[in-house]
N, C-alpha and C positions, 0 to 999 in steps of 0.2 A: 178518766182517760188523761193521760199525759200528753202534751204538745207533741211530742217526736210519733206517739202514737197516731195523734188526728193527722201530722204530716204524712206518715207513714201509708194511713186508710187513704188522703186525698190523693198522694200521687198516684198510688194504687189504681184507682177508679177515675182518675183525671177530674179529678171535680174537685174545687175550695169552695166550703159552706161557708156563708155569712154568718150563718147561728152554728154552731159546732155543736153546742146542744142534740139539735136535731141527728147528727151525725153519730152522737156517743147513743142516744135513745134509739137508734136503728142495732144496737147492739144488745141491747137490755132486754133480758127475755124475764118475763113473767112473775117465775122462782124470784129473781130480787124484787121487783117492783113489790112482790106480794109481802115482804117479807123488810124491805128498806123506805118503800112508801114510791109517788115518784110514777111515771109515766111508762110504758113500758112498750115493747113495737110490736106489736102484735096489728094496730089499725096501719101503722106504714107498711106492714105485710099487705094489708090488702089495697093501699095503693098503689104500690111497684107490683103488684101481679096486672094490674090494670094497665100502668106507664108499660110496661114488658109485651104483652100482648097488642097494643096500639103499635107499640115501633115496630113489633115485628111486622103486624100484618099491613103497614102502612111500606116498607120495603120492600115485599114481597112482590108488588107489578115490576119490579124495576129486577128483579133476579130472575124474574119466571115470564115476564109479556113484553108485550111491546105496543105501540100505535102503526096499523099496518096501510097501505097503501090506500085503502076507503076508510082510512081517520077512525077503524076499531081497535078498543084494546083485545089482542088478541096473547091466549096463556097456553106457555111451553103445559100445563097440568089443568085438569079439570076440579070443580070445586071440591070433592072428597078428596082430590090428592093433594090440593094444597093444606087442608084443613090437615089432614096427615102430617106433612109436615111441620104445619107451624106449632102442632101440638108436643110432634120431638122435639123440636127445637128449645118450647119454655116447659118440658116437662121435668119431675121433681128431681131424677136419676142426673138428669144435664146441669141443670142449674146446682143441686150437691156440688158435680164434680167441676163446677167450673168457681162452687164457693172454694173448695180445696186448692185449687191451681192461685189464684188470689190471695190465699192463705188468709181467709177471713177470720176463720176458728179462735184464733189466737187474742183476737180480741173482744171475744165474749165475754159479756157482764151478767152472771148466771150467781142463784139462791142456791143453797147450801144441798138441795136437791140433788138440781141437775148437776153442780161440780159431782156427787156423791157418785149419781150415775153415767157419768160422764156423755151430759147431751151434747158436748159439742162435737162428737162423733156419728150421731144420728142422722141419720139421709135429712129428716123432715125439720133440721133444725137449723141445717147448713142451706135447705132450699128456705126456708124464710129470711134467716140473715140476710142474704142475697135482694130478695124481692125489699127485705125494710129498706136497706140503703139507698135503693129507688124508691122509694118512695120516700123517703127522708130527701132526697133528690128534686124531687119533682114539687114538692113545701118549698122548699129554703128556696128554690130558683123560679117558684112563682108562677112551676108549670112552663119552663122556658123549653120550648118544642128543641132547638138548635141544641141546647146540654143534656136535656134527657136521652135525645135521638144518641150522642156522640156517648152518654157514660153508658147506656142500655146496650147500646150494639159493642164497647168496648170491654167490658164485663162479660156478654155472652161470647162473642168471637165467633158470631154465627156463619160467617164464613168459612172457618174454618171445617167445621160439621157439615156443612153444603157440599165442600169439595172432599172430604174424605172420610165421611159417614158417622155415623152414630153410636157407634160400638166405641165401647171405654178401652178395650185391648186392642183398638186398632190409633185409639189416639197417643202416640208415641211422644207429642209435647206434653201431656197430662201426664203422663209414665215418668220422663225426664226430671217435671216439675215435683213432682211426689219422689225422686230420687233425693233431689237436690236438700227439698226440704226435710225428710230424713235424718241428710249428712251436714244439718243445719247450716246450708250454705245459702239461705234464701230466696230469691226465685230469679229464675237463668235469666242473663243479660245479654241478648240477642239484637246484634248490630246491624244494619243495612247501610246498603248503598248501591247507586244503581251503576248497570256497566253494557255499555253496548255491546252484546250477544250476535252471530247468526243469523238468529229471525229476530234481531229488534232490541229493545230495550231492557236487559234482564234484572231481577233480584240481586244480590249476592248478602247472604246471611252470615254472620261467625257467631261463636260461640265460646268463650275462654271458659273450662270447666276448674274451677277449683279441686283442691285436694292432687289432681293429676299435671294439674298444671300446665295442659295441653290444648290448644286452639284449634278448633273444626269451622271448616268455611265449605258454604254449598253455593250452589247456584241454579235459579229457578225462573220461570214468568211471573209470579207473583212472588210477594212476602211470603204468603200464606206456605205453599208449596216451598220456598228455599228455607223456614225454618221448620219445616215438617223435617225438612231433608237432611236438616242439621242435627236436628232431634233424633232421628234414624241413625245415621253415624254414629253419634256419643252412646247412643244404645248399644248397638252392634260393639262399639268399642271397650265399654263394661263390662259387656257378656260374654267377649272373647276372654278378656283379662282378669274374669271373676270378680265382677267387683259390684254388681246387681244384687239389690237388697232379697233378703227370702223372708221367707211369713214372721218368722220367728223377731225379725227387725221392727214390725208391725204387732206383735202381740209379744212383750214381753214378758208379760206375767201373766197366763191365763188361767181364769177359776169360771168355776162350775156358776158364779154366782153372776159372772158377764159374759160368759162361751155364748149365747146367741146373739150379743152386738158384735163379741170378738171376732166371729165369723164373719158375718156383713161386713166390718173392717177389711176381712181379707178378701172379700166378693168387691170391695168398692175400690179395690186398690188393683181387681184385678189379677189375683192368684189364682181364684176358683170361680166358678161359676156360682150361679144365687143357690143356696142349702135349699133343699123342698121339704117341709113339715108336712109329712102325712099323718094324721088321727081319726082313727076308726072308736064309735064308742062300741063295746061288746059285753059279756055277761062271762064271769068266770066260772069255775066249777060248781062255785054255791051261791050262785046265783045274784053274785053282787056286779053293781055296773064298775065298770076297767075303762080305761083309753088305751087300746093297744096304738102305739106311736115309732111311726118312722122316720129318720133324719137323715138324709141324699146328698150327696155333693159328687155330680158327673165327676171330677177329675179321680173317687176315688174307686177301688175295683169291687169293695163291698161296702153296707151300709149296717149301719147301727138298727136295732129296735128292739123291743119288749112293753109290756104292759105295766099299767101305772094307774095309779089310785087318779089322777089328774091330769090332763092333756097339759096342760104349764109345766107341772113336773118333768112329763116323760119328752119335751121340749127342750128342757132347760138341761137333764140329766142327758140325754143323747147329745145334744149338741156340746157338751164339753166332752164326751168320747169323741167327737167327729173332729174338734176342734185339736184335739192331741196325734189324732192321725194325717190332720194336715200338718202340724208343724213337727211331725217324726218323731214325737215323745214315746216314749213305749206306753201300751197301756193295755187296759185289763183286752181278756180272750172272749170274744164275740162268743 
């Protein structure tokens, strides 16, 4: 890694390592280690899932209870419904999409493999990086409760998810962020300042969007909510003026040999719903075993299938028909 790149990760995540080492080995998946020698973060995965799970669940009285008038803690949610939640909260889908918004990807140190297959697109590899750098975190700073607490919760942004849910299509800063970075304008610079409101002390967010060259300012009770709201704007503002990315911006070149990551790309970004792989094994006319295999995607009005020597096959061959019909390619007659 380069200086401007470990700047680049620490402002990111508000944290300066002592050992930078530690910080560049939170990036290094496996494929190299195995292949350049050298330590690889697979073990700081499993101590930032451990730091991640502490801070959340140690938050969690102070969002949901309180000390009530006979000195008990008493909780807005009962034990399954906490437990519910604190599992959306660090589960693999969220922690992906909030390594995306961070724009960690980019600086993956990956073996000739995963560049081939391109892991750094994969739900299960954007949720590790994520967990390494906590735990590269929580090494260099000695287990310092005060920085883990501050990089764990600044990373998740679990406030955010608290007050405006868990769905990826309803998070319109995630939407924005994945615009921006796109139209390689790097990630939005969202201003505050506080201004006495009405009922009290309010937000006020702006947002200078590059390319349009145009300034959007909201105003809310919290951060959280004025840059939701600013988010919403610049959306709306794209969309009026055509200027929102489509699938095709996301999967430039598609082949039959990566249509089922290609897909997920466009489920994780957002376009489509998750694809359903159906595979029935069956027997054909003479009596040989088949996979008859179906490939779904709700947004379309029909679906792909046929039978196949192998469920991977009939898998891998449907889901590049599905894939060209989400991005309007013309393609062979069901």
């Amino acid at each position: 890694m380069t200086s401007e790149q470990y700047e680049e990760i620490e402002e990111t995540i508000g944290y300066h390592f002592s050992n930078r080492t530690l910080l560049e080995q939170a990036f290094i998946r496996k494929s190299y280690s195995s292949e350049n020698g050298g330590q690889d973060n697979e073990v700081l995965e499993f101590f930032g899932d451990e730091v991640l799970g502490y801070v959340v669940t140690k938050k969690m009285p102070t969002w949901y209870g309180y000390i009530n008038k006979d000195k008990e803690f008493e909780s807005k949610f009962n034990e399954a419904e906490l437990t519910e939640i604190r599992k959306k909260l660090v589960c693999k889908a969220i922690l992906a999409q909030r390594a995306d918004i961070l724009n960690l990807g980019q600086y993956l140190i990956m073996g000739k493999g995963d560049i081939k297959a391109h892991a750094e697109e994969d739900i299960s590899v954007k949720e590790d990086t994520f967990e390494a750098i906590l735990g590269a975190v929580a090494i260099d700073s000695n287990y310092n409760e005060k920085a883990l607490e501050s990089v764990a919760l600044g990373m998740l942004d679990p406030e955010f998810y608290l007050n405006e849910g868990f769905d990826a299509d309803e998070n319109s800063v995630s939407q924005l962020q994945e615009w921006f970075q796109r139209k390689g304008f790097g990630i939005p610079s969202y201003q505050f300042r506080s201004g006495l409101g009405a009922s009290g002390w309010d937000q006020v967010c702006s947002l200078v969007v590059p390319g349009i060259n145009q300034a959007f300012s909201e105003v809310a009770s919290s951060k959280t909510k004025a840059r939701m709201a600013v988010a919403d704007a610049v959306l709306d503002y794209l969309d009026e003026n055509g200027l929102l990315a489509d699938p095709n911006d996301i999967v430039k070149n598609p082949s039959e040999e990566n249509a089922i990551s290609q897909l997920n790309q466009l489920y994780q970004h957002g376009f489509i719903s998750e694809p359903q792989y159906i595979g029935e094994e069956r027997r054909d006319e003479d009596g040989n075993l088949v996979w008859y295999v179906e490939v779904r995607v709700k947004e379309l009005s029909d679906y792909w299938h046929g039978t196949f020597s192998s469920k991977k096959a009939g898998n891998r061959q449907l889901a590049y028909k599905t894939l060209l019909d989400v991005l309007g390619i013309k393609n062979d007659s069901k």
